[in-house]
C-alpha positions as CSV (number, residue, x, y, z in Angstrom):
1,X,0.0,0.0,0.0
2,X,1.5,3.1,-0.9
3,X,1.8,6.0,1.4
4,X,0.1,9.5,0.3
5,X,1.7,12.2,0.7
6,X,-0.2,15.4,2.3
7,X,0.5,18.3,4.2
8,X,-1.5,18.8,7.9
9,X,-3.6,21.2,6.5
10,X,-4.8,19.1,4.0
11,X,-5.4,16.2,6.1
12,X,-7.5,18.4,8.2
13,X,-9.6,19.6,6.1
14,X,-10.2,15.4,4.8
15,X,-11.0,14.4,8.7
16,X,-13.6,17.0,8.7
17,X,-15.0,16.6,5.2
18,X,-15.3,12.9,6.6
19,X,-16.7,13.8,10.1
20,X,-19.4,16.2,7.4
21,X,-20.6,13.0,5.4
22,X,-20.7,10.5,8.6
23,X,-22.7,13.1,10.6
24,X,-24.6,15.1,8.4
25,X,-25.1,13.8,4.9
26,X,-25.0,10.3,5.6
27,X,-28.2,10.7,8.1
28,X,-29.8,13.5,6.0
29,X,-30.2,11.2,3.3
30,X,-31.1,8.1,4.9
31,X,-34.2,10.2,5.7
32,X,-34.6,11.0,2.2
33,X,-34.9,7.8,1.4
34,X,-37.0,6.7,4.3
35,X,-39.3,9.8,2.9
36,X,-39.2,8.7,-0.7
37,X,-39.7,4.9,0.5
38,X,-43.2,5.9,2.1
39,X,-44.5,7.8,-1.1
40,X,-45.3,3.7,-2.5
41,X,-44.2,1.9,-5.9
42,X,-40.4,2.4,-5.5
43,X,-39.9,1.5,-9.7
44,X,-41.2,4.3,-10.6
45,X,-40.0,6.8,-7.6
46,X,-37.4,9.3,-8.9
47,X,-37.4,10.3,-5.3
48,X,-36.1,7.5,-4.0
49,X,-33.7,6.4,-7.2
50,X,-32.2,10.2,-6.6
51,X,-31.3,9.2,-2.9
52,X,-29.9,5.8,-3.1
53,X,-27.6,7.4,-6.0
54,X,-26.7,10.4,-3.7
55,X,-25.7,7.6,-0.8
56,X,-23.6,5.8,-3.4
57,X,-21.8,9.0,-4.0
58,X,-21.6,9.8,-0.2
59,X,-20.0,6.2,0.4
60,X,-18.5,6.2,-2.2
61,X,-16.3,9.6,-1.1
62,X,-16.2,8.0,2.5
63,X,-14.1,5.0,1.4
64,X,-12.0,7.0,-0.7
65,X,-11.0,9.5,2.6
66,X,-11.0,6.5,4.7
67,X,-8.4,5.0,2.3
68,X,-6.4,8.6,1.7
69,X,-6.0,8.9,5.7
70,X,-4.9,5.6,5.8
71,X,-2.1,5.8,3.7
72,X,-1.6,9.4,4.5
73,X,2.1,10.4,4.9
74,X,1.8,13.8,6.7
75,X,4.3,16.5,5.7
76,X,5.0,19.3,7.4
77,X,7.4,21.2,6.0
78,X,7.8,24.0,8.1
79,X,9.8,21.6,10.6
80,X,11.8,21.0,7.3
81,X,15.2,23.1,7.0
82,X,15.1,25.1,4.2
83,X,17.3,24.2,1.4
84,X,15.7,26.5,-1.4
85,X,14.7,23.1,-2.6
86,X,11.1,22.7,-4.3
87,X,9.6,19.7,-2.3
88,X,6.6,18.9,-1.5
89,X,4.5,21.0,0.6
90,X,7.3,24.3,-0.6
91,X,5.4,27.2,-1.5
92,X,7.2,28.7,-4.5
93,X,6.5,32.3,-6.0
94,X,7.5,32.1,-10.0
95,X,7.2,34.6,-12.8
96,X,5.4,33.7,-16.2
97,X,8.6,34.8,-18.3
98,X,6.0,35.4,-21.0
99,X,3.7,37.2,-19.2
100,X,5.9,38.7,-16.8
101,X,3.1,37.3,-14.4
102,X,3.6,36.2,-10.5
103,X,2.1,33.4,-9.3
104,X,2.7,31.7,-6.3
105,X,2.0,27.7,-6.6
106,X,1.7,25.4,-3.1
107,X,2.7,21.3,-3.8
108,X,0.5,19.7,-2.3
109,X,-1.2,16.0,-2.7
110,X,-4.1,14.8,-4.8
111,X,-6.5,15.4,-2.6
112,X,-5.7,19.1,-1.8
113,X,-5.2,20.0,-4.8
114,X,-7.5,23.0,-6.3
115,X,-5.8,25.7,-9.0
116,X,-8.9,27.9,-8.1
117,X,-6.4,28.1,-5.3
118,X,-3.1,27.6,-6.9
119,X,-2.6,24.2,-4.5
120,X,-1.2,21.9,-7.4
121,X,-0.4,18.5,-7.3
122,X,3.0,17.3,-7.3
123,X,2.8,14.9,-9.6
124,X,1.0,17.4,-12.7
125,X,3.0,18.8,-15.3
126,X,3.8,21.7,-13.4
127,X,4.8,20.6,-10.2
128,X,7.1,17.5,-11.9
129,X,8.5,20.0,-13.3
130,X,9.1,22.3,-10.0
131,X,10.4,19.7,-7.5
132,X,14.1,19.5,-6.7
133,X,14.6,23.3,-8.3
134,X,15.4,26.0,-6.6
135,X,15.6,29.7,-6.8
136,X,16.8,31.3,-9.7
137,X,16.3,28.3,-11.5
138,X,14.6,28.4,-14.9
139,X,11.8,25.7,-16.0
140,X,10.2,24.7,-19.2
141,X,6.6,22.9,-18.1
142,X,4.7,20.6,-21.3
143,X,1.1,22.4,-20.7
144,X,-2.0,21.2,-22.4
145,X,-2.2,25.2,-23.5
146,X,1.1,24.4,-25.0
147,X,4.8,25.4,-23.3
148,X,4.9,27.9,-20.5
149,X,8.6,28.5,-19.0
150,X,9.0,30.2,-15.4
151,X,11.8,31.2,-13.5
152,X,12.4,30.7,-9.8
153,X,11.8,33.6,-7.8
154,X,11.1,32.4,-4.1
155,X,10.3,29.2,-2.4
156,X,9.2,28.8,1.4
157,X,8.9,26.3,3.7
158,X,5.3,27.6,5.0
């Protein structure tokens, strides 16, 4: 079984996304189905087909945290030394040398990851491309959009 990496933060926010679905979806829709079970003739309820596909979903995402924390290799990378490494969990500032654009990229595991929040996982093209740098470095990332090229301007252990 391999072990997952992921920062504290991230397996936080899991463990109460999990305690959310045990405690408040996972009764809420047992209900529903209760509710849709009483309305009769369950073949042709949409009701009730709607709720039993919503549980599937909800256990489905339950096993999937439940395996996540139980593989979970927590990194904390502000009781890291700081190297000027990219590793996972860094926080790295780089500049778009195209666009002259900042942008400041977490590593982070799969579960965490969210661009809407610039938390990318280490294994995309962009964060492959970003581990084991460090400042000043340049680096050439394979995009879907096509080839973007950065240069290292900061990375933190935060």
């Amino acid at each position: 079984m391999d072990k997952e990496p992921i920062t504290k933060d991230g397996l936080e926010k899991l463990k109460k996304e999990l305690a959310n679905l045990k405690n408040i979806e996972r009764p809420r829709i047992v209900e529903a189905i209760a509710e849709a079970r009483s309305h009769g003739d369950l073949k042709e309820n949409a009701e009730y087909h709607a709720a039993k596909e919503q549980q599937a979903k909800i256990e489905g995402r339950v096993l999937s945290i439940n395996d996540t924390i139980a593989r979970a290799n927590v990194i904390d990378v502000t009781k890291l030394e700081n190297n000027g490494k990219v590793i996972f969990g860094s926080t790295i500032v780089v500049e778009d040398l195209e666009t002259k654009k900042k942008i400041k990229y977490k590593l982070v595991g799969k579960d965490e990851a969210d661009i809407n929040f610039n938390l990318i996982y280490f294994k995309s093209p962009i964060g492959k491309s970003l581990i084991g740098k460090a400042c000043n470095d340049m680096v050439s990332v394979e995009t879907p959009s096509g080839e973007r090229n950065f240069e290292i301007l900061q990375v933190d252990y935060i």
